[in-house]
N, C-alpha and C positions, 0 to 999 in steps of 0.2 A: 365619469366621462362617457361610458359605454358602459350603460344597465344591463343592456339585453344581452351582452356578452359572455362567452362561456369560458371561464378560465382555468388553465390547467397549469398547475404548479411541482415543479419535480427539485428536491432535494438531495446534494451531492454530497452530506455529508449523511456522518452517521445520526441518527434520532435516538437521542439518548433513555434510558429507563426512567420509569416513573420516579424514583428515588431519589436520580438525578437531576431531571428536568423541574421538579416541585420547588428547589434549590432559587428559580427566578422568580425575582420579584413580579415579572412582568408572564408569568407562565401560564396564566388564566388568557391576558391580551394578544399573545402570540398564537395560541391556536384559537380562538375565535378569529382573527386574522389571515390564517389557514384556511381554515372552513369556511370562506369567501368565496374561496374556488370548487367549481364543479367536480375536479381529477386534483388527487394527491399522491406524486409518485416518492417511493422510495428506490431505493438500489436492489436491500434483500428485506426475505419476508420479517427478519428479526427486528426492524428499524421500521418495521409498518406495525407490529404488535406493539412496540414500543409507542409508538403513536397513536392507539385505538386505545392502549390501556391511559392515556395520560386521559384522553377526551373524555374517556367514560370515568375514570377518578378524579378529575379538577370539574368538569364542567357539566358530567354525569348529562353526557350525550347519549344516545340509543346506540350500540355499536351491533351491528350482525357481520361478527365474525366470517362466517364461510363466503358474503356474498362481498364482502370488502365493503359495507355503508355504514355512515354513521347520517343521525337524524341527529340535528343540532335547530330547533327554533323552525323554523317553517322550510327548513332547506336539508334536502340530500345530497352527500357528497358522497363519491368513488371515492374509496382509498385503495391503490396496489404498489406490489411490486414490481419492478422493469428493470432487471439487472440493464446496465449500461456495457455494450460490447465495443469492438474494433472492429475493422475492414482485415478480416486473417485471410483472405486471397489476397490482398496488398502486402502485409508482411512475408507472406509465402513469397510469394514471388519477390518480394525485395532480398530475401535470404539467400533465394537461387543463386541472387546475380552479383550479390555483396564480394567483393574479394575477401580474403582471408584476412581475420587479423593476425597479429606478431606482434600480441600482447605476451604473453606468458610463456612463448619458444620453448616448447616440450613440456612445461609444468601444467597442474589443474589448474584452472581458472574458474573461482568465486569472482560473481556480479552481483554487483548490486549500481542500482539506477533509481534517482530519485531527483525532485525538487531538494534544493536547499531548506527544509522546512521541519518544525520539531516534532510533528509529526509522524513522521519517518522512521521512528528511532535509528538515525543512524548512528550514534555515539553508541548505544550498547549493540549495535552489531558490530563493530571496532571491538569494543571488549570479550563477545562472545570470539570472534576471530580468537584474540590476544588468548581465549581460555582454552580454544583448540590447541595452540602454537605448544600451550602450558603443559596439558593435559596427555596430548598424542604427538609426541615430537618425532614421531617419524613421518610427519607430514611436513616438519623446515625442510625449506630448501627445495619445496616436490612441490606445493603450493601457490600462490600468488592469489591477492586478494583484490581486484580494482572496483573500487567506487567511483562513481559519476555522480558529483552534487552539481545541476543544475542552478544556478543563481536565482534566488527566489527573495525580494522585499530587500535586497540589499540597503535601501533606504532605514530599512528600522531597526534601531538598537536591538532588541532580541536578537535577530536572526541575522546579526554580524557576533553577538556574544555565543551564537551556536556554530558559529564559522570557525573561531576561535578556540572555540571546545574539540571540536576536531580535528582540525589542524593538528593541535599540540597531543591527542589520543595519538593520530598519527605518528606524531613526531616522536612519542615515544615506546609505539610498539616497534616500528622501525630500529629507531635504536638499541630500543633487547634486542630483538630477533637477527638483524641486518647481517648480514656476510659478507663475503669481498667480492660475493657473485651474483645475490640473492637479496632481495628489499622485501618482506611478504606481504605489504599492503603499498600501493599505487592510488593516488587519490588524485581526481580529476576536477575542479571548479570551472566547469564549463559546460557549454551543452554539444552535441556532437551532428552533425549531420546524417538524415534517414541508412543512408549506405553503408557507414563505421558502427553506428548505434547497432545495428541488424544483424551485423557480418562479429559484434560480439556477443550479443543474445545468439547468434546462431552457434558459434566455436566455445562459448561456456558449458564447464563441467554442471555447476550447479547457477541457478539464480536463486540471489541473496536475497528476498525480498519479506524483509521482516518491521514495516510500521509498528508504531505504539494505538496507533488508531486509524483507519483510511476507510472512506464511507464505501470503494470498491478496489480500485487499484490497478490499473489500467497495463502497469509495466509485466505482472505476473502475466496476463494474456498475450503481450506482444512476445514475452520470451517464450512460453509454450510458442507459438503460432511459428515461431523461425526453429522449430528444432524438426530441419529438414531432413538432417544425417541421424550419428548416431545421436540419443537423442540425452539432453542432460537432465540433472534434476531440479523440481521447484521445491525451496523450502521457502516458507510462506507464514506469515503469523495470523495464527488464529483469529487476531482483533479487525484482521483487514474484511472488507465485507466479498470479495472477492472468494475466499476461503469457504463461503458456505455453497458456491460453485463451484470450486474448485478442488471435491475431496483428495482428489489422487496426489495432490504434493503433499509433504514433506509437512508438517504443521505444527506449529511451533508459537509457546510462549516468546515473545521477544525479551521481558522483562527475567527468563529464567535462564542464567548464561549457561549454565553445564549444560543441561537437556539442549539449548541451543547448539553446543559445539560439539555435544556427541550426534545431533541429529548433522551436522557438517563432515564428522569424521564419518557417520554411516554412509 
């Protein structure tokens, strides 16, 4: 429709490895497809090498590395990366003004924030909790875990059979642990407004922020940016793309529950 036009194309998730990506049938026609466009952005630099190596292994494109081109047929294309950020003078100042929560009334408080989505791993951060409660029990009763699942695809069988799944995780690490004063996980299926969301990113001991896979991660930045006072800790999973900016938290296999719950009890 528009020849002369210059197109620039940026990708949210992650860009899988050559090992990975070769796996499609259609993986020759999707990055010829790509390389349509003038600029190809990724998140981090790890998901842009992954992309350079597929073009130069399936389609044995010209890649120069240091300058981010690849020469594909009579066309040059940018490749980089553009980590995606937030407005953190907005969350600053949302945090200032956030009233207190009166979640956890004297206990620590683990966050975790997420879409409804499997992605996330939120079931094995449930289980790493449940391996903490196991492992370091002098943190019952001192503790409290709350999760925020945002409602995501509620339409689609999957991710009503991951609703399900955690629910009843829930439903029974509560029931070990539970006391006559004390629930150690709080699960929330809703999404919260700027001012409650902020004002618990800002009052949490740790943010829980451990995907299976996320191309950045947007929640690990909004919880640093409100840690106005003292200030809490991010633990954070390696796989998130987020993590390769983010050295100073806390980083963590999400698939390995021990090392997950002793990096909760440190």
């Amino acid at each position: 429709a528009l020849p002369e036009a210059r197109l620039a194309f940026f990708l949210h998730i992650p860009f899988p490895p050559y090992d990975l990506y070769r796996l499609l049938p259609w993986s020759r026609e999707l990055l010829r497809g790509m390389l349509a466009c003038d600029l190809i952005g990724f998140h981090v630099e790890n998901y842009t090498r992954n992309f350079l190596d597929c073009v130069e292994l399936l389609l044995r494109g010209r890649v120069d590395r240091g300058a981010g081109l690849v020469e594909y047929g009579n066309r040059t294309v940018q490749v980089g990366a553009y980590p995606i950020g937030i407005d953190f003078d907005n969350y600053e100042a949302l945090a200032l003004d956030a009233p207190k929560s009166s979640v956890a009334q004297g206990q620590k408080l683990v966050l975790g924030v997420d879409r409804l989505d499997y992605t996330k791993g939120i079931p094995e951060r449930i289980l790493a909790f449940e391996r903490l409660l196991e492992v370091y029990p002098e943190h019952r009763e001192k503790v409290v875990f709350l999760q925020l699942a945002v409602p995501s695809r509620a339409q689609v069988a999957e991710y009503n059979d991951l609703k399900r799944q955690i629910d009843e995780l829930v439903g029974r690490v509560n029931g070990r642990f539970s006391t006559a004063s004390w629930s150690p996980i709080r699960y929330l299926y809703t999404s919260l407004p700027p001012e409650r969301l902020v004002a618990l990113y800002r009052d949490a001991d740790v943010g829980f922020i451990t995907p299976g896979r996320d191309g950045m991660n947007l929640v690990a930045k909004e919880f640093v940016a409100c840690q106005i006072g003292p200030p809490g800790v991010l633990v954070l999973s390696r796989l998130a793309g987020a993590a390769e900016t983010m050295p100073e938290a806390v980083l963590i296999n999400p698939y390995d529950l021990d090392r997950t719950a002793a990096s909760l009890h440190r």
